[in-house]
C-alpha positions in Angstrom: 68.5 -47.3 -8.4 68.4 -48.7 -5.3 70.5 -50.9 -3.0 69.2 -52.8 0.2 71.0 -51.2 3.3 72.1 -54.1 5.8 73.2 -52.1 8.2 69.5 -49.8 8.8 66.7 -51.8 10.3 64.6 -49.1 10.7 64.1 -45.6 8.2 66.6 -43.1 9.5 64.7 -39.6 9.6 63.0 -37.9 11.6 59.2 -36.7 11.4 60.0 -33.0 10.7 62.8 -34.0 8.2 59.9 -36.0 5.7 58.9 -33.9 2.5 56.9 -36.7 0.9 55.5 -40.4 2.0 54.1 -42.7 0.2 52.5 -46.2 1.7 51.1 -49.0 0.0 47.4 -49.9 0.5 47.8 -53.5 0.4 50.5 -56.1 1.7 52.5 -58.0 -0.3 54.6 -61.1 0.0 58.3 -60.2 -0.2 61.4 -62.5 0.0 64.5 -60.8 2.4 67.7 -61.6 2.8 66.6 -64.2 6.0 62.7 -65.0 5.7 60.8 -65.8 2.4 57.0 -65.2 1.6 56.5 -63.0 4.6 53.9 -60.1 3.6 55.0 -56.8 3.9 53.7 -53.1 3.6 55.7 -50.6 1.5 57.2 -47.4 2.5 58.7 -44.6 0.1 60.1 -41.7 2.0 62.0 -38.7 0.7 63.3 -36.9 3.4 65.7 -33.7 4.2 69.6 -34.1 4.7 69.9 -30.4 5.1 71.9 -27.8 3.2 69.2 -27.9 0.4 69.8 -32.0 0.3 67.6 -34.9 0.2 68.0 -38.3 0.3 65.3 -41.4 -0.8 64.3 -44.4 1.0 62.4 -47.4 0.0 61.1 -49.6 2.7 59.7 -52.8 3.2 58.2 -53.8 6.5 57.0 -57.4 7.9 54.7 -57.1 10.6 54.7 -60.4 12.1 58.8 -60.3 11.9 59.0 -56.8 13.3 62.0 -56.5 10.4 62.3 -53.7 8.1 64.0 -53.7 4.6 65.5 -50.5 4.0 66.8 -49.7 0.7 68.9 -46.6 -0.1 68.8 -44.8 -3.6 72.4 -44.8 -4.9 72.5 -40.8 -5.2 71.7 -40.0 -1.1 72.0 -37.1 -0.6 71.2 -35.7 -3.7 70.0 -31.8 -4.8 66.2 -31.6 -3.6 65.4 -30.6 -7.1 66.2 -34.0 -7.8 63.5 -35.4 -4.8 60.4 -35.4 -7.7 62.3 -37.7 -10.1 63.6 -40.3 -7.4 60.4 -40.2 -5.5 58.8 -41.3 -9.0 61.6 -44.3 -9.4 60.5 -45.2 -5.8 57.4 -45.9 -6.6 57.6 -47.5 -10.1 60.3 -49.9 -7.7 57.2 -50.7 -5.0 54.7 -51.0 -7.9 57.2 -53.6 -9.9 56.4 -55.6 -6.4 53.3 -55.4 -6.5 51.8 -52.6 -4.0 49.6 -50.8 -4.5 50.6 -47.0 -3.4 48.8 -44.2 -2.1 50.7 -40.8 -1.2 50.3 -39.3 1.7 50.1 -34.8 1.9 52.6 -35.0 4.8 53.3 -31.6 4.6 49.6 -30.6 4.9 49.3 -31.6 8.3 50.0 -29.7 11.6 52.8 -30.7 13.0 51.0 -32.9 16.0 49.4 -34.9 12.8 52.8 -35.5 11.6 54.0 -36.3 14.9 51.0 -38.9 15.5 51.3 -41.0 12.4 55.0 -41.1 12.2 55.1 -42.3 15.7 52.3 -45.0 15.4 54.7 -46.3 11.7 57.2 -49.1 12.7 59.7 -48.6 10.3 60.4 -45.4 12.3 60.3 -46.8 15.5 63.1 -48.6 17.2 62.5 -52.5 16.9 60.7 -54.1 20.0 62.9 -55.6 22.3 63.0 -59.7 22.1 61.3 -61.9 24.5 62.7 -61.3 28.2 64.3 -64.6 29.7 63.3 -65.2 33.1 66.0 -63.3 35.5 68.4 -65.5 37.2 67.7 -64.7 41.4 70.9 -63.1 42.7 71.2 -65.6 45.5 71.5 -68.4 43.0 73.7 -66.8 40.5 76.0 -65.6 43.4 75.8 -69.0 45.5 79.1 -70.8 45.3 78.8 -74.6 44.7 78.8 -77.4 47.6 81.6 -79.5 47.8 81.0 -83.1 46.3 80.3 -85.6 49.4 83.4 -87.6 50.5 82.4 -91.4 49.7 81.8 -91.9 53.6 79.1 -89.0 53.5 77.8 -90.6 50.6 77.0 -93.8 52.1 75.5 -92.5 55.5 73.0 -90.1 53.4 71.8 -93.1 51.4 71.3 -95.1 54.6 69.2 -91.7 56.0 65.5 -92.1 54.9 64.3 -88.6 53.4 61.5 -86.7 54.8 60.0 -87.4 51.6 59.5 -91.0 52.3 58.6 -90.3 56.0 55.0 -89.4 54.6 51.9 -91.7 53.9 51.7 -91.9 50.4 48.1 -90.3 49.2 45.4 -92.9 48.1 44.7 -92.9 44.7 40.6 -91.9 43.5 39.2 -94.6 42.3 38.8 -93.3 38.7 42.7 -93.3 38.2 43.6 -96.8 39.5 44.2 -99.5 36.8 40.8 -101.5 35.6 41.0 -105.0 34.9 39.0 -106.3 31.9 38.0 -109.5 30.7 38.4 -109.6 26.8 36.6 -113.1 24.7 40.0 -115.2 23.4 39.7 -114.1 20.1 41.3 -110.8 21.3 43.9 -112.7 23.3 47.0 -111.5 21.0 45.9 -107.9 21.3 44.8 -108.4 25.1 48.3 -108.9 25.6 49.9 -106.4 23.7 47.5 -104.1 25.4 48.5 -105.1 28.6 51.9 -104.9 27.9 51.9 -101.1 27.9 
């Protein structure tokens, strides 16, 4: 059996600590606990925990959400004679889905294979940051506010023209100014309510 973990959003092991992998061939649409319909590629991992000890993880990953569904078998850490049986209940969980699963000879590879493919996996890597917001300049952030105007100083910087105004206006191109045309009466209703606009 196996219980979605809230709290893991990515697979907690590490590359060495993997005895067996398995990863589905095809993606799949999966419902989570926040999106629904996404398509996701399957994970079943069954890793060490040390002291003769394994534990089993089931994972489902969403690309385009960068979110991982991480399920837990409900005997972690369990005797790694045990790893053959769960590892076969993982994968008759992901096939009830609907993935399609091939398993991988982790242990065959050096250890620079390992390394390589376990690094380019995301449910092993730590989730990519969210979009930066822009960086608020220091000098704003540590300027202190004006003072409002007294009414006085109001009323004398209305009466001050702004450099803005000071400047010729630029002529408008002939292609943007307004186009008068002569429509026959029949069109006179919508001649108007064109105008109007």
């Amino acid at each position: 059996m196996f219980d979605l973990d809230a709290s893991l959003d990515r697979i907690p092991v590490s590359s060495d600590g993997i005895e067996r992998v398995a990863w589905s061939l095809n993606l799949t649409p999966v419902a989570g606990t926040d999106f629904a319909g996404a398509e996701a590629r399957a994970y079943a991992i069954i890793a060490s925990a040390g002291g003769g000890r394994s534990v089993c993880y089931v994972c489902l990953y969403v690309s385009s959400l960068d979110r991982a569904q991480v399920y837990r078998h409900r005997a972690n850490p369990f005797s790694s004679a045990e790893g053959e049986a769960h590892e076969e209940e993982a994968l008759e969980f992901l096939q009830e889905l609907g993935f399609i699963l091939e398993s991988i000879d982790y242990r065959g590879w050096s250890s620079q294979e390992r390394r390589e493919w376990f690094d380019k996996q995301p449910p092993f890597r730590p989730r990519r940051p969210p979009p930066e917001t822009p960086p608020v300049p220091k000098e704003a952030a540590a300027a202190p506010a004006a003072p409002a105007p007294r009414p006085a100083a109001r009323a004398a910087a209305a009466v001050r023209p702004s450099p803005a105004r000071a400047e010729e206006p630029e002529e408008v191109p002939a292609r943007l100014r307004p186009v008068k045309v002569d429509l026959p009466e029949e069109y006179g209703d919508l001649a108007r309510l064109l105008a109007s606009f």
